[in-house]
C-alpha positions as CSV (number, residue, x, y, z in Angstrom):
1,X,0.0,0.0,0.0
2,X,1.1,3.8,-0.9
3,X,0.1,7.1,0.9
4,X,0.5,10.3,-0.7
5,X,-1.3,13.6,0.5
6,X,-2.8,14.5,3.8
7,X,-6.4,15.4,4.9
8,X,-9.4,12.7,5.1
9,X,-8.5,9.4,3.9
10,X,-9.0,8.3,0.7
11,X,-8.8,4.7,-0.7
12,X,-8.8,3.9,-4.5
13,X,-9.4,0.4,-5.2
14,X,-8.3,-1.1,-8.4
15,X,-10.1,-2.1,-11.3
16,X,-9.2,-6.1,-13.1
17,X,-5.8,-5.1,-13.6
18,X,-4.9,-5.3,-9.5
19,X,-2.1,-3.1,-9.5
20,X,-3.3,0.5,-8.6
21,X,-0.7,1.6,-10.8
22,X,-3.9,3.0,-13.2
23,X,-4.4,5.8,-10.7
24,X,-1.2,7.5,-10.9
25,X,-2.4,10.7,-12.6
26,X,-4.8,10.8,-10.7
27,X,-3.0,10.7,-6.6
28,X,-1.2,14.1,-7.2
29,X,-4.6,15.2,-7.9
30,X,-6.9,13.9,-5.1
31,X,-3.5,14.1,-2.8
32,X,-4.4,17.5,-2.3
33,X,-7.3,17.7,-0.6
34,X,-6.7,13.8,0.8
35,X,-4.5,11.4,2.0
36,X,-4.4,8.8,-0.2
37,X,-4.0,5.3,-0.2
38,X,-3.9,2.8,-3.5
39,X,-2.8,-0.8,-3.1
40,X,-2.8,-3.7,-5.1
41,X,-5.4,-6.6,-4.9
42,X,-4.7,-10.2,-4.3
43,X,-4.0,-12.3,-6.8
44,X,-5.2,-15.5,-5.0
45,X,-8.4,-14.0,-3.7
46,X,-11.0,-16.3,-5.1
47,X,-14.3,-15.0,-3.3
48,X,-15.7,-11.3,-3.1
49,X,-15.5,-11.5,0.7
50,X,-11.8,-11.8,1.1
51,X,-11.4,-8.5,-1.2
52,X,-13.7,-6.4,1.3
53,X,-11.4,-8.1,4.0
54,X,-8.3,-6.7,2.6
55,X,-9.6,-3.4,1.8
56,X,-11.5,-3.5,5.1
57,X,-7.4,-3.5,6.4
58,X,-5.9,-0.9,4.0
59,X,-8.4,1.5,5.2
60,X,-7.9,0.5,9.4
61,X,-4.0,1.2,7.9
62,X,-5.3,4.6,6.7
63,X,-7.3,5.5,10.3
64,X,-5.7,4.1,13.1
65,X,-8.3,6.2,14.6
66,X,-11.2,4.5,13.5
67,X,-11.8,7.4,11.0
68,X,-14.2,6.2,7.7
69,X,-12.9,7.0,4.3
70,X,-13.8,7.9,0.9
71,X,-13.9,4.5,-0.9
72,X,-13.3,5.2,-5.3
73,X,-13.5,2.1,-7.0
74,X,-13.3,1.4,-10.5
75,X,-14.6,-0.9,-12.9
76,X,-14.3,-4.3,-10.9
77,X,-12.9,-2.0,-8.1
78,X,-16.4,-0.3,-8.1
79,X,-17.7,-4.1,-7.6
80,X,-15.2,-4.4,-4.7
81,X,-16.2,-0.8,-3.4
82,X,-20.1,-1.7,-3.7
83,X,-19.4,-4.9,-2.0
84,X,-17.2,-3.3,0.9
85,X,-19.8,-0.4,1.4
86,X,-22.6,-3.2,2.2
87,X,-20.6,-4.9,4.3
88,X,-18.9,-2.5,6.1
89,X,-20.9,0.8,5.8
90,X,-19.3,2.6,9.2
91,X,-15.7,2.6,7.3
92,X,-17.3,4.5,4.4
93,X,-18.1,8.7,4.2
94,X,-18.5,8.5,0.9
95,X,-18.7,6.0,-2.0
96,X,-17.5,6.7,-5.6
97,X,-18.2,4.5,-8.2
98,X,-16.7,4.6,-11.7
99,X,-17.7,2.8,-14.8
100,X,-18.9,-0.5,-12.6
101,X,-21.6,-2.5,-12.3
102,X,-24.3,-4.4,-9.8
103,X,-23.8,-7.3,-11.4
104,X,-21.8,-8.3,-14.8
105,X,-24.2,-8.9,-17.5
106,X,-23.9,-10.8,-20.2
107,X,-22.7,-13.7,-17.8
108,X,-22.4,-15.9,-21.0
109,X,-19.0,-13.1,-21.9
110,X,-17.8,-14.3,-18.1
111,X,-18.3,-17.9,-18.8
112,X,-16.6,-17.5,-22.8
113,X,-13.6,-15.7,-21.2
114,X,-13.3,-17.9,-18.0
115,X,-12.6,-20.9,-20.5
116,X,-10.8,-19.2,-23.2
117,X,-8.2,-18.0,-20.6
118,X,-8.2,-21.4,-18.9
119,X,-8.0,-23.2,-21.8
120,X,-6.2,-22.0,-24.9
121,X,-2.6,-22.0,-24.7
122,X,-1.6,-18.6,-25.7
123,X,1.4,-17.3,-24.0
124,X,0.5,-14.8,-21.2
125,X,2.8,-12.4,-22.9
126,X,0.2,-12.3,-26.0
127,X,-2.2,-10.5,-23.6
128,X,-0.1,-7.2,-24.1
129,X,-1.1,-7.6,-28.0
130,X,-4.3,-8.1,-27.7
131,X,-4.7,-4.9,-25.0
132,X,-2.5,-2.5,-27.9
133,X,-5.4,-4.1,-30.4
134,X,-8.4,-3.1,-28.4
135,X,-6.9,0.2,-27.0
136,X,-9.1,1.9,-29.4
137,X,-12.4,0.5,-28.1
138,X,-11.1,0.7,-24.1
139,X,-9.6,4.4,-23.9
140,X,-11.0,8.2,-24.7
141,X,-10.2,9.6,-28.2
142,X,-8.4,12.2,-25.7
143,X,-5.4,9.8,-24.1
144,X,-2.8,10.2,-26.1
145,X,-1.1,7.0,-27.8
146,X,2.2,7.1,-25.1
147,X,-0.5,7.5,-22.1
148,X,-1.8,4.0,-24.1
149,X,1.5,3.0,-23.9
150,X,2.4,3.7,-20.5
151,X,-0.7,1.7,-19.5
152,X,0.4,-1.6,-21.6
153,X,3.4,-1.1,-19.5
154,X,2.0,-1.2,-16.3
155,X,-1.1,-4.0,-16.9
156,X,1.8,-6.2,-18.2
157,X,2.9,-7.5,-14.6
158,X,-1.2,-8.9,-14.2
159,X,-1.0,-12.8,-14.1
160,X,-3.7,-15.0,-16.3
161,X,-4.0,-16.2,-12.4
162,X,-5.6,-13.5,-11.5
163,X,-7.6,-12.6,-14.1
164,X,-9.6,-16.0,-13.5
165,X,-9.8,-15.7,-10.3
166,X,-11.8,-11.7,-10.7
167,X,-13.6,-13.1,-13.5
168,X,-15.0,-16.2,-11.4
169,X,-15.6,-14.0,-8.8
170,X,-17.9,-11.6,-10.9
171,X,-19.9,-14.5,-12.0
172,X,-21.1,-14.5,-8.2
173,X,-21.2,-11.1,-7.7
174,X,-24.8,-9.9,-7.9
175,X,-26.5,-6.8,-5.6
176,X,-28.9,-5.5,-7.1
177,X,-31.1,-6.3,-4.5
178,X,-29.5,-4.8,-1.5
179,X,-28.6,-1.1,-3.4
180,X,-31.4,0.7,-1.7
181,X,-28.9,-0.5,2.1
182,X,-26.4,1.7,0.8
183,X,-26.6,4.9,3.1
184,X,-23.6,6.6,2.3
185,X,-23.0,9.6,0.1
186,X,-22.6,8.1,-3.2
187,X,-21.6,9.6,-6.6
188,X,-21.2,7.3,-9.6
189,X,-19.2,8.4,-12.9
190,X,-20.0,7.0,-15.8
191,X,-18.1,6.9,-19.4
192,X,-20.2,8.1,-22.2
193,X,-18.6,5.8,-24.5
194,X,-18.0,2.9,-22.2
195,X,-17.9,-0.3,-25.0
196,X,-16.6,-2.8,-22.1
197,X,-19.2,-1.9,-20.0
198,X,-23.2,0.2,-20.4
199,X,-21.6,2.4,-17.5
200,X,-23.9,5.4,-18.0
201,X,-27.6,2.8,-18.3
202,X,-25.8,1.3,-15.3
203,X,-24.9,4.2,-13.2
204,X,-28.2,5.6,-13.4
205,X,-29.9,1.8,-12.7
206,X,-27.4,2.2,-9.4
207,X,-28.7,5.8,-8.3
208,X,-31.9,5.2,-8.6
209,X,-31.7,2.6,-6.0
210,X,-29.3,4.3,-3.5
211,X,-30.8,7.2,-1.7
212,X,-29.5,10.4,-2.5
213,X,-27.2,8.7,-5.2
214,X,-26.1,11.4,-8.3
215,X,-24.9,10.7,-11.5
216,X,-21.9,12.3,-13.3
217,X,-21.5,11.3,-17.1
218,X,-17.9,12.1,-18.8
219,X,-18.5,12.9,-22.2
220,X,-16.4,11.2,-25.2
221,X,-14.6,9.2,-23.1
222,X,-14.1,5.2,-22.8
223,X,-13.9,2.5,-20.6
224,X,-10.3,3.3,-19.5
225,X,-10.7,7.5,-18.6
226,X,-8.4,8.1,-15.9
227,X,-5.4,8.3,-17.2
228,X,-7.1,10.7,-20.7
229,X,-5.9,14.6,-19.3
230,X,-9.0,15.9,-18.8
231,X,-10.4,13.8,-16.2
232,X,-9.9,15.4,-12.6
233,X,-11.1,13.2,-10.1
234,X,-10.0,15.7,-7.2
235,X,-12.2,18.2,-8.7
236,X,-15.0,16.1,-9.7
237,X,-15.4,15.5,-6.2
238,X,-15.2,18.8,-4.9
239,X,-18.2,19.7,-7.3
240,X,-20.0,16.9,-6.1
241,X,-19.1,17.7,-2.0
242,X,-19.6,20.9,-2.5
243,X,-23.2,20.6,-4.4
């Protein structure tokens, strides 16, 4: 776990890559107004309740006093986040959600990706290709190709490990039934051209369901926005606390 900034803590969890490396444009940002913490998941973790565990200890690492903190998860982070904030709701002040979902659908995609990665017998190292060939569907038209780069770079060290082991754990993940629990101030952002994911039908199905819950929709950008320059999570929130 890393800790940059001071102020109220601030955890971002990772999306299906693990790493937590994704966020790095966006630390300096949130770091000041926050002190924030990114970590990386576990690749071993084969069931949704041992990720809200571990995050459940990063943010106890964060507030040795017992303080709650800002929770930002994204993509299968937001799953983790969603998850974490049901569980655990007097370790979250706030919840921020970002390009995720209540529960994965198509499951037949899951199940067709489960068994291709189990079974075909690729090398691992093939996985950078095919990330540089989708890049175009994945990122906003505003990242620039050595941002693209930078982020082939830094999903390389994921292991086909864990990649099954998220991917089995989203076809389990389902809860859309217990939204409406979710007391916590809760933003979700959505892309507005999201192909991995229908973030913006999906973040709207979410915040009708959570009391108090808003919306924000980035326009023409993709799946993969945080590291495109013109998304500011620091002041995205402030908008949001201060509204």
């Amino acid at each position: 776990m890393r800790i940059e900034g001071s102020g109220p803590p601030l955890v971002l969890v990772p999306g299906m890559d693990g790493t937590g490396e994704l966020f790095y444009r966006q630390v300096r940002l949130l770091a000041a107004s926050y002190r924030v913490g990114r970590y990386r998941l576990r690749d071993e973790a084969e069931t949704m309740d041992v990720l809200v565990d571990d995050l459940v200890g990063v943010v106890r690492a964060m507030s040795p006093g017992g303080e709650p903190a800002v929770v930002v998860g994204e993509s299968f982070g937001g799953a983790v986040a969603l998850s974490f904030a049901l569980a655990r709701p007097e370790l979250v002040s706030a919840l921020v959600v970002l390009n995720s979902f209540p529960r994965f659908l198509p499951q037949l995609w899951l199940r067709l990706a489960i068994v291709t990665l189990a079974a075909v017998p690729f090398p691992w190292q093939a996985m950078t290709v095919v990330r540089r060939l989708t890049a175009f569907r994945l990122h906003s038209r505003y990242t620039h190709r050595r941002e693209i780069r930078h982020f082939l770079e830094l999903t390389a060290a994921t292991t086909r490990r864990a990649y099954l082991a998220r991917l089995k754990i989203l076809r389990r993940y389902d809860v859309r039934d217990r939204l409406a629990e979710i007391r916590a101030p809760t933003l979700f952002i959505a892309s507005e051209h999201d192909h991995l994911v229908p973030a913006v039908t999906q973040a709207r199905y979410m915040a009708e369901r959570i009391p108090g819950a808003q919306v924000r929709v980035l326009e023409g950008h993709g799946h993969i926005c945080l590291i495109a320059p013109n998304v500011d999570l620091g002041a995205i929130l402030r908008e949001w606390r201060a509204g």
